[in-house]
N, C-alpha and C positions, 0 to 999 in steps of 0.2 A: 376392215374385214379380216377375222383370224381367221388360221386354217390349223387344221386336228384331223390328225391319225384317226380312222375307223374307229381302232384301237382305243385311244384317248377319249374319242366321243364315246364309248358305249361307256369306257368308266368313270366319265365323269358328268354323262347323259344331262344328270340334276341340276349340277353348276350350270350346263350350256344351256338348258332352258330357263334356270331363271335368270342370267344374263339377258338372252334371249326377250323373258317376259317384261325385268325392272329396269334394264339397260338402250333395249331397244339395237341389240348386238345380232349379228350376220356371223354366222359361221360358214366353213368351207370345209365337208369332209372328205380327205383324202386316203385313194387306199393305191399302193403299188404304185406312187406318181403322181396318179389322176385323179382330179375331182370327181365325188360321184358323186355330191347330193348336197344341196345348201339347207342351210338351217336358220330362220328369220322369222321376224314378228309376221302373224297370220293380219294380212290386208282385212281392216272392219270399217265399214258405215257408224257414223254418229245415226242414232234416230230422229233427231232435226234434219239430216241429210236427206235420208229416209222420206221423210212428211215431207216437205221441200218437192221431194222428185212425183209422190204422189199428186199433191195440191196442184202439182206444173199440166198434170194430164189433161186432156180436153175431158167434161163432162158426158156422161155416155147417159142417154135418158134410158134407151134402150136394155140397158146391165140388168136392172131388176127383174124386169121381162125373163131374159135369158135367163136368170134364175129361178123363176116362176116355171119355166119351161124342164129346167135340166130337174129340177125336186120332182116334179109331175110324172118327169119318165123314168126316175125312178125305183126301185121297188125292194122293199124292206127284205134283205134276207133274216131267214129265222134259221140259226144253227142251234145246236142241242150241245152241250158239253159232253165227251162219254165219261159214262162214271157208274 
């Protein structure tokens, strides 16, 4: 994990993110000392993960209902553009 001056990280923002994106690189930005903000790849799900955790749920017979229910109650707003 490196660590970079506020300073450093705002001028060199671009490099730290695409380290960041093709590197898989952690940063540490420091200002006056102290760490004040990490900089890392954003945590994602595969979408087989996804279907997986889906497929895992018990069957709800009842879901369609519920939505039979929540459409019926309802009710179409009709707004007007002003112009």
């Amino acid at each position: 994990m490196k660590s970079l001056s506020a300073t450093e990280a705002a001028r060199r923002f671009s490099d730290v993110l695409d380290a960041v994106e093709t590197e898989g690189e952690t940063f540490l930005v420091v200002r006056h000392g102290r760490t004040i903000a990490r900089i890392e790849p954003a945590a994602g799900q595969q979408g087989s993960a996804v279907k997986a955790l889906l497929r895992s749920a018990p069957h709800d017979a009842k879901w369609i209902e519920d939505v039979r229910l929540a459409r019926a109650s309802t009710q179409l707003e009709e707004r007007r553009w002003p112009g």
